[in-house]
PDB file of N, H, CA, C and O in Angstrom:
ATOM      1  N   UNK A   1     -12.530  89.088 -63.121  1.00  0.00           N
ATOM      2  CA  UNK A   1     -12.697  88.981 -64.563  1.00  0.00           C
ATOM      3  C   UNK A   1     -13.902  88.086 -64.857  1.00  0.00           C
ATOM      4  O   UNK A   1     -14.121  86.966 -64.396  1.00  0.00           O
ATOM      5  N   UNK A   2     -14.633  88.789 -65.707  1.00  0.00           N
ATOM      6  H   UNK A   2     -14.455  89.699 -66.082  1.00  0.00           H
ATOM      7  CA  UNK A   2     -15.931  87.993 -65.871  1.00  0.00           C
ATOM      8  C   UNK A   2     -15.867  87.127 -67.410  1.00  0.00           C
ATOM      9  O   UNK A   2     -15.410  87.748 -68.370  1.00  0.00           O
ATOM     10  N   UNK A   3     -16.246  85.962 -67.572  1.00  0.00           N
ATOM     11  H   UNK A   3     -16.618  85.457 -66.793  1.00  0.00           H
ATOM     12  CA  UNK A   3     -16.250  85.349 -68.967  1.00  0.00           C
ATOM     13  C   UNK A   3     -17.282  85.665 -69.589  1.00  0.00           C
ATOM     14  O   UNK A   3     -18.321  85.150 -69.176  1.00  0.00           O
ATOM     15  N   UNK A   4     -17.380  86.682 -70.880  1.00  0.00           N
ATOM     16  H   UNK A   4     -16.536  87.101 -71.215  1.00  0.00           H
ATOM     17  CA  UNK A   4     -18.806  86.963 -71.750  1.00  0.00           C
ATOM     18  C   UNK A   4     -19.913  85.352 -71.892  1.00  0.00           C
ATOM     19  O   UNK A   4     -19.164  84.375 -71.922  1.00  0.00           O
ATOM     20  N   UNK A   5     -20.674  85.143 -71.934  1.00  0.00           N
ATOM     21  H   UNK A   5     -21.283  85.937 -71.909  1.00  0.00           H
ATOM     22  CA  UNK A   5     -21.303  84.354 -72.480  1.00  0.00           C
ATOM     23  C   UNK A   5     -21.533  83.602 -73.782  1.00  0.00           C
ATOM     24  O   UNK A   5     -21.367  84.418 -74.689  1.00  0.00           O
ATOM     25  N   UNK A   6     -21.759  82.725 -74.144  1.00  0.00           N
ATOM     26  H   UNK A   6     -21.894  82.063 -73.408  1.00  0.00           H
ATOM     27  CA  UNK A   6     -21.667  82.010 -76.006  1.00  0.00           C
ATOM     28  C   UNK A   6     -22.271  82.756 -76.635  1.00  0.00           C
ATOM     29  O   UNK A   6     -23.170  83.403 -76.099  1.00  0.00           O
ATOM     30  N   UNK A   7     -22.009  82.886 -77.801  1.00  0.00           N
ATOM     31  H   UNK A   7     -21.278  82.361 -78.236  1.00  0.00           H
ATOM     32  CA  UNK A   7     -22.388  83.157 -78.687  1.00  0.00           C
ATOM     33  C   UNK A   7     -23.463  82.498 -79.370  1.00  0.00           C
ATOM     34  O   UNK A   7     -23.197  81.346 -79.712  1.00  0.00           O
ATOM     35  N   UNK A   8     -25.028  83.077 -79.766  1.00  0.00           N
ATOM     36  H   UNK A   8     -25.244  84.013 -79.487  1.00  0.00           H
ATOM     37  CA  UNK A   8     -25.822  82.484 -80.123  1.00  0.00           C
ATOM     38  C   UNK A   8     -26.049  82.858 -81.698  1.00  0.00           C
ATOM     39  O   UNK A   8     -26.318  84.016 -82.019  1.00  0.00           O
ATOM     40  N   UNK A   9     -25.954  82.054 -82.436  1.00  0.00           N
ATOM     41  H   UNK A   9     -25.736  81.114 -82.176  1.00  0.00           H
ATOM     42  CA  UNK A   9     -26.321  82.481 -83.796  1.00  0.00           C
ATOM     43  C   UNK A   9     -27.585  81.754 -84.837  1.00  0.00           C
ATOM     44  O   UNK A   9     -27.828  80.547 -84.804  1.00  0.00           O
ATOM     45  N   UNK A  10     -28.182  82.561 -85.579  1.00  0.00           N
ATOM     46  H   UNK A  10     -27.985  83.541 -85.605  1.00  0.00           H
ATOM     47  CA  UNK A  10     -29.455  82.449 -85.786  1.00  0.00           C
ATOM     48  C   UNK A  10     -29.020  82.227 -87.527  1.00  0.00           C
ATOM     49  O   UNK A  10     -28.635  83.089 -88.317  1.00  0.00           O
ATOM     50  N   UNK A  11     -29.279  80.503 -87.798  1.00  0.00           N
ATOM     51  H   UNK A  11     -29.591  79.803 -87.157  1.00  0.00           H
ATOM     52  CA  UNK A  11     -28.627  80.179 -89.239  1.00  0.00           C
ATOM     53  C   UNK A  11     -29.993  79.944 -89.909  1.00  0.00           C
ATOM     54  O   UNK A  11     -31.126  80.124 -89.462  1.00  0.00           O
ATOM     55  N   UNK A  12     -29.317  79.213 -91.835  1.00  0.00           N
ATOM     56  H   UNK A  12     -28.397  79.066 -92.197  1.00  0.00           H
ATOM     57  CA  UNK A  12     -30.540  79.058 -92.541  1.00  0.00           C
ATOM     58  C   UNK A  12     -31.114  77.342 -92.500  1.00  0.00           C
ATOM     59  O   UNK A  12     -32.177  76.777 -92.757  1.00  0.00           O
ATOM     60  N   UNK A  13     -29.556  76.864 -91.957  1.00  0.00           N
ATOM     61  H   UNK A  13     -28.692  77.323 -91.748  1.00  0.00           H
ATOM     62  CA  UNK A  13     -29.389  75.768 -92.431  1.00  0.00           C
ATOM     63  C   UNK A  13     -29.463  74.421 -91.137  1.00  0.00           C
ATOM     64  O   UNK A  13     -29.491  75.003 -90.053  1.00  0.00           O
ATOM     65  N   UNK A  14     -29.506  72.709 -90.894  1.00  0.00           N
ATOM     66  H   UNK A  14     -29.483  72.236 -91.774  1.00  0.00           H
ATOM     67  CA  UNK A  14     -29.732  72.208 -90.107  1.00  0.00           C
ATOM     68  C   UNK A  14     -28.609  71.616 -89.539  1.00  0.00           C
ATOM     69  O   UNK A  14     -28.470  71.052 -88.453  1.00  0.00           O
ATOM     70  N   UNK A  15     -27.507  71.924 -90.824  1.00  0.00           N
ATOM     71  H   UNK A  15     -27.621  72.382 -91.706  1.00  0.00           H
ATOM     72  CA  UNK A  15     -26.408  71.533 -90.331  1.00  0.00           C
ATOM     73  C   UNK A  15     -25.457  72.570 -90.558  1.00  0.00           C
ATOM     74  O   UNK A  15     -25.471  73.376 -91.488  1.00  0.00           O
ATOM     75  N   UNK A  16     -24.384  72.458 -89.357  1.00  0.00           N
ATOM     76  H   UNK A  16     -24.372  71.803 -88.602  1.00  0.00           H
ATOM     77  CA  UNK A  16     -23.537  74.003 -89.469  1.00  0.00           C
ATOM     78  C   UNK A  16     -22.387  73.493 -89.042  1.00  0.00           C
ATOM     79  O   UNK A  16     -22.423  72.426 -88.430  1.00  0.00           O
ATOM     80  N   UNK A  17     -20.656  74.410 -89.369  1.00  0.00           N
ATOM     81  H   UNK A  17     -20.627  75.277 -89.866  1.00  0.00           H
ATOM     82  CA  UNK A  17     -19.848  74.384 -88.739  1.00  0.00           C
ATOM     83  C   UNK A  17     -19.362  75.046 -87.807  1.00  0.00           C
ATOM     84  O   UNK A  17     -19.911  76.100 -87.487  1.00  0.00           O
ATOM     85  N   UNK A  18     -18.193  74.587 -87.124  1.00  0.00           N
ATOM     86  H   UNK A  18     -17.747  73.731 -87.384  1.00  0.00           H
ATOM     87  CA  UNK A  18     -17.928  75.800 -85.930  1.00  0.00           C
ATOM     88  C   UNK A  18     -16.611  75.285 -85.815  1.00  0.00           C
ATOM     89  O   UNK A  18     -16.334  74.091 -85.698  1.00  0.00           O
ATOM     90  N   UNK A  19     -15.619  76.459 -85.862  1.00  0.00           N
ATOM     91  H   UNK A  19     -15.845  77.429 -85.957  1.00  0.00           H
ATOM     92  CA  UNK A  19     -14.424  76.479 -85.151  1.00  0.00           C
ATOM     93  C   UNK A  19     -13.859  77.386 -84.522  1.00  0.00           C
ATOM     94  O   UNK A  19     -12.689  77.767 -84.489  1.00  0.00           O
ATOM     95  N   UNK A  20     -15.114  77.828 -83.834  1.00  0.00           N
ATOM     96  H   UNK A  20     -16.065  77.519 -83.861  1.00  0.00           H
ATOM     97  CA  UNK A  20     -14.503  78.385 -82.769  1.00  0.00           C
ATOM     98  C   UNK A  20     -14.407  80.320 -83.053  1.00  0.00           C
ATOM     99  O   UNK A  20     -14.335  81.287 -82.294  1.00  0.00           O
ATOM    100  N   UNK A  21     -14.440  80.193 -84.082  1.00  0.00           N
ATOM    101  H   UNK A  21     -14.498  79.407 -84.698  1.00  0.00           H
ATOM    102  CA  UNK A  21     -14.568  81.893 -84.217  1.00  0.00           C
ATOM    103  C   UNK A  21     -13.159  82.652 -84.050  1.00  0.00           C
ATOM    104  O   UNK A  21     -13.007  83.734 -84.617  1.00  0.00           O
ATOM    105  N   UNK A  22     -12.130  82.091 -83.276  1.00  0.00           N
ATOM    106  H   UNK A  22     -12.253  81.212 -82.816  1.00  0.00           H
ATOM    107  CA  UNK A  22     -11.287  83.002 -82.846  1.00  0.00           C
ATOM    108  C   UNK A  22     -10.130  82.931 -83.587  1.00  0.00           C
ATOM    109  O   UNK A  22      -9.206  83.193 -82.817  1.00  0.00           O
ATOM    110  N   UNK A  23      -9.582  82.640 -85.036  1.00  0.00           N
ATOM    111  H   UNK A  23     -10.333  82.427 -85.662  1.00  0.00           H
ATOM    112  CA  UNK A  23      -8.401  82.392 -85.805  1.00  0.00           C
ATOM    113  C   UNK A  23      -7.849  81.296 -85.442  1.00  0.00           C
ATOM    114  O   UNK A  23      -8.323  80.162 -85.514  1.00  0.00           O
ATOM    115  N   UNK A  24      -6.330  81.792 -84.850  1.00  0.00           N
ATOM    116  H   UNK A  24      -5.945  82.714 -84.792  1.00  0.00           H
ATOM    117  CA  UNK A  24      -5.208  80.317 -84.428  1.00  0.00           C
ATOM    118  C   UNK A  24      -5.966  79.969 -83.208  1.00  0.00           C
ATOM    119  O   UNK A  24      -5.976  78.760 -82.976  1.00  0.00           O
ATOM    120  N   UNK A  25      -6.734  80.866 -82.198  1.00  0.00           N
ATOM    121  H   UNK A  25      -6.726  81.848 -82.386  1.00  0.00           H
ATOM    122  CA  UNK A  25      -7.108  80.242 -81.126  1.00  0.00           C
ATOM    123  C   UNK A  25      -8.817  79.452 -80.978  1.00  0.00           C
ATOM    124  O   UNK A  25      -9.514  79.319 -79.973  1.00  0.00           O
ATOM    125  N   UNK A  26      -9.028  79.122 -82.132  1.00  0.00           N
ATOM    126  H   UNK A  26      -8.462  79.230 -82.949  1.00  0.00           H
ATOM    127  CA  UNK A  26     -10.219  78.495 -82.361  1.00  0.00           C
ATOM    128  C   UNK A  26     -10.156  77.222 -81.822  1.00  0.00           C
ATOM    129  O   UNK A  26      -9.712  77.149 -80.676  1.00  0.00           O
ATOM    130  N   UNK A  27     -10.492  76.212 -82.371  1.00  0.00           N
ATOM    131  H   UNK A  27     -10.853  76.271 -83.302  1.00  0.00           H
ATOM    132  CA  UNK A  27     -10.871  75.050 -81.713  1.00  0.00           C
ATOM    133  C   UNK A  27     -10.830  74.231 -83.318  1.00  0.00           C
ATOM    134  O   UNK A  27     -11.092  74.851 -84.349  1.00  0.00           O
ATOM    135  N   UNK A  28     -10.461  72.761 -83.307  1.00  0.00           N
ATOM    136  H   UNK A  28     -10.248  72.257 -82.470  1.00  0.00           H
ATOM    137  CA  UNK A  28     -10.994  72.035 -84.620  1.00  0.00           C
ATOM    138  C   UNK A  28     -12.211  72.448 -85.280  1.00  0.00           C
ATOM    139  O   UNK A  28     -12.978  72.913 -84.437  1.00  0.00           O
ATOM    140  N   UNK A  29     -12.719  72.469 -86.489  1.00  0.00           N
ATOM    141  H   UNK A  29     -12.096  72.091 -87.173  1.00  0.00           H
ATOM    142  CA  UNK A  29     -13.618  72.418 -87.143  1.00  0.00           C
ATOM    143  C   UNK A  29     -14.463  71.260 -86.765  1.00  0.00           C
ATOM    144  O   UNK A  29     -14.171  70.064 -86.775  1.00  0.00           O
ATOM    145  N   UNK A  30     -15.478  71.801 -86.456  1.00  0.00           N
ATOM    146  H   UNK A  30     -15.715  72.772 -86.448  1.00  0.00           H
ATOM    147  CA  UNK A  30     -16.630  70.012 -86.396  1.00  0.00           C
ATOM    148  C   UNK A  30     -17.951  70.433 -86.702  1.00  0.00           C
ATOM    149  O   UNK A  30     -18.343  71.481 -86.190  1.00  0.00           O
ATOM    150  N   UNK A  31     -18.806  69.702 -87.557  1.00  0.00           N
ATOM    151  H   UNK A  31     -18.488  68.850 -87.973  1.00  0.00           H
ATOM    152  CA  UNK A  31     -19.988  70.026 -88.372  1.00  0.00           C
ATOM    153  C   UNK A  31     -21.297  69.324 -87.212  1.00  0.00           C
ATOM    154  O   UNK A  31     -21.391  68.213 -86.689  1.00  0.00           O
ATOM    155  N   UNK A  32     -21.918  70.199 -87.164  1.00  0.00           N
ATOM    156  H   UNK A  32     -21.842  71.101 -87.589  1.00  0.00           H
ATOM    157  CA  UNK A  32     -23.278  69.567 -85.998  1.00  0.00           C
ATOM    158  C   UNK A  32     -24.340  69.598 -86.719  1.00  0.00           C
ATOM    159  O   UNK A  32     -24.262  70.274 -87.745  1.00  0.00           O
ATOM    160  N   UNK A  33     -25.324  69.067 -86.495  1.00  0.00           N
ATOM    161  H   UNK A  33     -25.388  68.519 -85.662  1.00  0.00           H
ATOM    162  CA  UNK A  33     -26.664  68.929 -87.009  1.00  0.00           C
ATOM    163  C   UNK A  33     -27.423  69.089 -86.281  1.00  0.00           C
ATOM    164  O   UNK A  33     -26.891  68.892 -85.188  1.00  0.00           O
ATOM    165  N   UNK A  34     -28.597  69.388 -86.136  1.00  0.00           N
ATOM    166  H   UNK A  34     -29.029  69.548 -87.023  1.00  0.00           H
ATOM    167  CA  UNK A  34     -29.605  70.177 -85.366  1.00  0.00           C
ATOM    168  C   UNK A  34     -30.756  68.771 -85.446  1.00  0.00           C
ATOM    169  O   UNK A  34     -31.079  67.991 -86.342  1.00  0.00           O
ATOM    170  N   UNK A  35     -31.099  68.928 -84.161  1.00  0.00           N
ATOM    171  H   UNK A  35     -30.837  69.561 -83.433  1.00  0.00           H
ATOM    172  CA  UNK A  35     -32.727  67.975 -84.375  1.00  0.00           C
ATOM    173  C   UNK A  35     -34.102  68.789 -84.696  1.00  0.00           C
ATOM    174  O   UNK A  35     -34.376  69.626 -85.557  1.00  0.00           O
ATOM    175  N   UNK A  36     -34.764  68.259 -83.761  1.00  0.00           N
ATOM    176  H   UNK A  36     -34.540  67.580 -83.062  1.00  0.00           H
ATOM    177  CA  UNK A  36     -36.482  68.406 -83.756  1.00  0.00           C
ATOM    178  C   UNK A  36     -36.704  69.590 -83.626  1.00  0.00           C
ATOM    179  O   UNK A  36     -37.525  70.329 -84.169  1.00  0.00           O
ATOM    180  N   UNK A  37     -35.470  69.861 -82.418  1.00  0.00           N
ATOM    181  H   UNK A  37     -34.803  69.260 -81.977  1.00  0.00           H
ATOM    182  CA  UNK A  37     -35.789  71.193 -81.756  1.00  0.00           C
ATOM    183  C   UNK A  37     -35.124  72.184 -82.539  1.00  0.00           C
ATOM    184  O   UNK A  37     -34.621  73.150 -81.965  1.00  0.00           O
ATOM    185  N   UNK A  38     -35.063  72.074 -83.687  1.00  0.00           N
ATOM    186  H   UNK A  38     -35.472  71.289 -84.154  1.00  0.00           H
ATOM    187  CA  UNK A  38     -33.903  73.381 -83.643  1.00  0.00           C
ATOM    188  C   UNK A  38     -32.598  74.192 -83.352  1.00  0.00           C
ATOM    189  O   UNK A  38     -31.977  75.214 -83.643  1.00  0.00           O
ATOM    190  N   UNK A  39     -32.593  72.970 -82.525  1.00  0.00           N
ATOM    191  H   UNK A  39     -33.097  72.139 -82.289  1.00  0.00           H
ATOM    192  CA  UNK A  39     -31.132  74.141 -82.130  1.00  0.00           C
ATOM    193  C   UNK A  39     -30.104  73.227 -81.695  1.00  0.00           C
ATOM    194  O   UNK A  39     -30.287  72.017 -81.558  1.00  0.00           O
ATOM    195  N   UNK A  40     -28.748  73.981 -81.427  1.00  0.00           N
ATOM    196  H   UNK A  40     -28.599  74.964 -81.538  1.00  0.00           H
ATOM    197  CA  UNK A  40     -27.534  72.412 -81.269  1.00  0.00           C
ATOM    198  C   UNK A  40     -26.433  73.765 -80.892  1.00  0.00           C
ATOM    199  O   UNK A  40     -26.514  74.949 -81.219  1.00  0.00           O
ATOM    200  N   UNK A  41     -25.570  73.154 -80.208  1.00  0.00           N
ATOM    201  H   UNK A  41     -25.504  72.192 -79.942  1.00  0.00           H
ATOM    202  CA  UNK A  41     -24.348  73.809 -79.103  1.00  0.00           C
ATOM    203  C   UNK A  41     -22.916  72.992 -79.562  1.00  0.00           C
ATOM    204  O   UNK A  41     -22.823  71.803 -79.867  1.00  0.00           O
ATOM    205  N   UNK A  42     -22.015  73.845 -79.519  1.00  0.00           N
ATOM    206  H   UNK A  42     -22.091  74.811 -79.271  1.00  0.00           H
ATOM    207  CA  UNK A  42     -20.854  73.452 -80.303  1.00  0.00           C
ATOM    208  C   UNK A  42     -20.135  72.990 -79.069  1.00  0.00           C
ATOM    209  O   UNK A  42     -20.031  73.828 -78.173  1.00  0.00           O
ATOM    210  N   UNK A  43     -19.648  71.863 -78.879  1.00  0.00           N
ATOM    211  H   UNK A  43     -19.732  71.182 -79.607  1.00  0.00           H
ATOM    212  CA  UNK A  43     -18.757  71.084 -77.268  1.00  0.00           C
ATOM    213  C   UNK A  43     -17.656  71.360 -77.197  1.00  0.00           C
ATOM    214  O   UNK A  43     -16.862  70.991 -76.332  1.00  0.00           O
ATOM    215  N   UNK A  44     -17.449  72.091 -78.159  1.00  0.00           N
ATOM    216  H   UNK A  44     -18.095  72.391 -78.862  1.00  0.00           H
ATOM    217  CA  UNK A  44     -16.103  72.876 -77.668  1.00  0.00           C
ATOM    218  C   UNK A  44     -16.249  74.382 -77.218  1.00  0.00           C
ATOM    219  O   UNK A  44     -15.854  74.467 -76.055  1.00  0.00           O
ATOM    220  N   UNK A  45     -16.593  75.381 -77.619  1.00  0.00           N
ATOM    221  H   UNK A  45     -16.914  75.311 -78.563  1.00  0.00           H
ATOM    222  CA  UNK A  45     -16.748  76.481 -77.035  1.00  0.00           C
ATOM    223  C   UNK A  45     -18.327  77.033 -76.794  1.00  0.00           C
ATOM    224  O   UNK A  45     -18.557  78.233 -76.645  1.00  0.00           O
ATOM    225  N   UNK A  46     -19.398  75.990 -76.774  1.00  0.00           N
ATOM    226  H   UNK A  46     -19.211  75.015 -76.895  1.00  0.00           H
ATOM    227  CA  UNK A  46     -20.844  75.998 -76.226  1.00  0.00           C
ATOM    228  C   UNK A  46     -21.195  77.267 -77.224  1.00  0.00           C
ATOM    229  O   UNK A  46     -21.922  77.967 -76.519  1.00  0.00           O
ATOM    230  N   UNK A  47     -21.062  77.881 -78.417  1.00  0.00           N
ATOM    231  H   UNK A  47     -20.472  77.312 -78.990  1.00  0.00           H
ATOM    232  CA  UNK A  47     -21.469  78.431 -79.408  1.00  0.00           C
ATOM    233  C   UNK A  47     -22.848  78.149 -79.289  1.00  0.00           C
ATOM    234  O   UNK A  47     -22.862  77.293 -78.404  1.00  0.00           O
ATOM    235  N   UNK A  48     -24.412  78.411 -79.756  1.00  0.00           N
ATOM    236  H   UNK A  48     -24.400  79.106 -80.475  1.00  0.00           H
ATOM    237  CA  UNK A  48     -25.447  78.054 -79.850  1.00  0.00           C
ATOM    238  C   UNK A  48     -25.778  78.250 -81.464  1.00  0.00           C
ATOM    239  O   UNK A  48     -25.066  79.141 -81.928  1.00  0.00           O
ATOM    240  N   UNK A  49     -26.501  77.768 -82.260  1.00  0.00           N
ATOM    241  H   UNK A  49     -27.079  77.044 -81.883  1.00  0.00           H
ATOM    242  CA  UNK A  49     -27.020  77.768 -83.628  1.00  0.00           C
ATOM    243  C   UNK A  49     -28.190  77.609 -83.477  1.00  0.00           C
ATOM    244  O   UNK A  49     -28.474  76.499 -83.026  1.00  0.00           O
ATOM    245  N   UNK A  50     -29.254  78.461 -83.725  1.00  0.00           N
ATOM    246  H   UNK A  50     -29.024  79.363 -84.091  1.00  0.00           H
ATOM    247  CA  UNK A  50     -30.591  78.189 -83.829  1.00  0.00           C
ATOM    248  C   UNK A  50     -31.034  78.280 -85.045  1.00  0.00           C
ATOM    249  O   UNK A  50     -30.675  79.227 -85.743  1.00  0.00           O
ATOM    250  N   UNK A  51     -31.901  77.310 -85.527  1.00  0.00           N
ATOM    251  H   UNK A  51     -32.193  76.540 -84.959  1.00  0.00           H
ATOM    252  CA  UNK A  51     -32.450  77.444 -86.821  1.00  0.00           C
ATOM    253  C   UNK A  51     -33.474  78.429 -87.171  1.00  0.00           C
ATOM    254  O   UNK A  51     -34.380  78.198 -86.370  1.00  0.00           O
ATOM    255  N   UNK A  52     -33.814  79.346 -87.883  1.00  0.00           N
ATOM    256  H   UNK A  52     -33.078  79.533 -88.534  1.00  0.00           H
ATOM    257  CA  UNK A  52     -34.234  80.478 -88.311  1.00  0.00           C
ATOM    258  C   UNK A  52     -35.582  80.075 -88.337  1.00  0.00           C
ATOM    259  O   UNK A  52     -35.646  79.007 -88.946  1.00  0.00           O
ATOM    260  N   UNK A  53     -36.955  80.541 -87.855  1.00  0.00           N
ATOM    261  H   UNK A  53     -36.903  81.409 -87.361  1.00  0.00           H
ATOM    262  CA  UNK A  53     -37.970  80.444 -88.021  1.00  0.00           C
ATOM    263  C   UNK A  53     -38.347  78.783 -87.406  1.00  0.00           C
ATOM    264  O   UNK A  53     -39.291  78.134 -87.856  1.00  0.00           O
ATOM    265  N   UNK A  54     -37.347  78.230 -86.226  1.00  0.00           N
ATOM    266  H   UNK A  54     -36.580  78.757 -85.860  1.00  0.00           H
ATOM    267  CA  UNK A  54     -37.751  77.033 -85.829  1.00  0.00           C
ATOM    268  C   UNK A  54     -38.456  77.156 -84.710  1.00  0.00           C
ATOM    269  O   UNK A  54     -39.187  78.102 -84.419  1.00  0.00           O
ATOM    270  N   UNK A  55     -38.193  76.002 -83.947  1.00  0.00           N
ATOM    271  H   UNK A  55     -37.599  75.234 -84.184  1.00  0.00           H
ATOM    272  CA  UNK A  55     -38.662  75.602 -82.452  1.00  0.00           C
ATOM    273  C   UNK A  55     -38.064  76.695 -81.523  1.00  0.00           C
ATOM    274  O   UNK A  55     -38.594  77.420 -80.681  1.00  0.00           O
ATOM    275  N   UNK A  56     -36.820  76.576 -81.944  1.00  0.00           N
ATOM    276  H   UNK A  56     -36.390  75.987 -82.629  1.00  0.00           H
ATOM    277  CA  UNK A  56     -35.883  77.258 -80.642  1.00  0.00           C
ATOM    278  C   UNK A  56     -35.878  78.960 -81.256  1.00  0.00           C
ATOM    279  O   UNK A  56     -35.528  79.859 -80.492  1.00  0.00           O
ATOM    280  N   UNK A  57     -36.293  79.261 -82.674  1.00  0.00           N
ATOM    281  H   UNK A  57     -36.577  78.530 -83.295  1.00  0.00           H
ATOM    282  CA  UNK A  57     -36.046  80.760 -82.611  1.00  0.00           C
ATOM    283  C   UNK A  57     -36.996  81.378 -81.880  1.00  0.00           C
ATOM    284  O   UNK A  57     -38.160  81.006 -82.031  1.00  0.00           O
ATOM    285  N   UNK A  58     -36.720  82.332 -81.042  1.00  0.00           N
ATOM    286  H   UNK A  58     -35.775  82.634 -80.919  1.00  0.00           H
ATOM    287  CA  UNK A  58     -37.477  82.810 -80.277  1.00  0.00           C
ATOM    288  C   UNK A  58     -37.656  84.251 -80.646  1.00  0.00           C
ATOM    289  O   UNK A  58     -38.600  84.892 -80.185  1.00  0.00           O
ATOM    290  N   UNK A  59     -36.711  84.822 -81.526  1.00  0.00           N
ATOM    291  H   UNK A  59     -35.944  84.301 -81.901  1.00  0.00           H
ATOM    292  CA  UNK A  59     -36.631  85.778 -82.485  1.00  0.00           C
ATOM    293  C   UNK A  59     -37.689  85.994 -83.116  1.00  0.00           C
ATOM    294  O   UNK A  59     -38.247  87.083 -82.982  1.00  0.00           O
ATOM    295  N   UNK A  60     -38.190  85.059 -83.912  1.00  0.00           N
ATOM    296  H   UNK A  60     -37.737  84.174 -84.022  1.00  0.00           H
ATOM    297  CA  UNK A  60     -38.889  84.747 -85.236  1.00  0.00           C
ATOM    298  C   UNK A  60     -40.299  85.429 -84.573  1.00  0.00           C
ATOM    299  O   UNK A  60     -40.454  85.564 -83.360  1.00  0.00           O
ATOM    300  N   UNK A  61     -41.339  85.852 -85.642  1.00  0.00           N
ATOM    301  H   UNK A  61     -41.212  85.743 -86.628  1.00  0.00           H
ATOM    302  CA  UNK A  61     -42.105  86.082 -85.037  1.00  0.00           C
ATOM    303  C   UNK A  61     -43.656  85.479 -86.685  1.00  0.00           C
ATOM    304  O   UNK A  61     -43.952  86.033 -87.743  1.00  0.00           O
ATOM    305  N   UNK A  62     -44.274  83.918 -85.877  1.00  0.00           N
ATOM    306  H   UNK A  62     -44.033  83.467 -85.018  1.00  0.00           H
ATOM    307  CA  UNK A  62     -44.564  83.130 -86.648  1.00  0.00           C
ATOM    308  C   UNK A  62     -46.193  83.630 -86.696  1.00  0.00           C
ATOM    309  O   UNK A  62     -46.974  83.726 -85.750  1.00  0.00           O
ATOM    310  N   UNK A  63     -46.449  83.950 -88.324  1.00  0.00           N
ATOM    311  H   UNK A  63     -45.814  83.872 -89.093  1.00  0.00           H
ATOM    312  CA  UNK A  63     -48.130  84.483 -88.475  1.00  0.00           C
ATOM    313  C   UNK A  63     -49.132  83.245 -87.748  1.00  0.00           C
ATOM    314  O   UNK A  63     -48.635  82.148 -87.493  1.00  0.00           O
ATOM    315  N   UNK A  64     -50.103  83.445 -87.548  1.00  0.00           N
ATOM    316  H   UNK A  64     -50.507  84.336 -87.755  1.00  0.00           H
ATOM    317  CA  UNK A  64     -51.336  82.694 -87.112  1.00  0.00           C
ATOM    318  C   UNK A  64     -51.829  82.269 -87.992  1.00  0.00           C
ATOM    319  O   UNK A  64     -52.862  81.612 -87.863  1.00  0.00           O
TER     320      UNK A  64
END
């Protein structure tokens, strides 16, 4: 049995919540804030949040 990998999600904002995604089997609610870099990991189920058009979006695709 293989474990899928976290979930990475691409927000507007620097600070975000997370509980976990899964209903009763979620995890507490806890609010993270993002630094310099952009981006921040939830310590309970390693969720990823990247800030939209930051450091860490790698998505984004930034004009010259």
């Amino acid at each position: 049995m293989t474990t899928p990998p976290p979930e990475t999600l691409i927000v507007d904002k620097k600070t975000v919540s997370c509980d976990g995604g899964e209903g009763a089997l979620g995890h507490p609610r806890v609010y993270l804030t993002m630094g310099d870099e952009g981006r921040v990991e939830c310590g309970y189920c390693d969720r990823a949040f990247i800030l939209k058009g930051g450091p860490a979006d790698k998505s984004s695709t930034k004009a010259a």
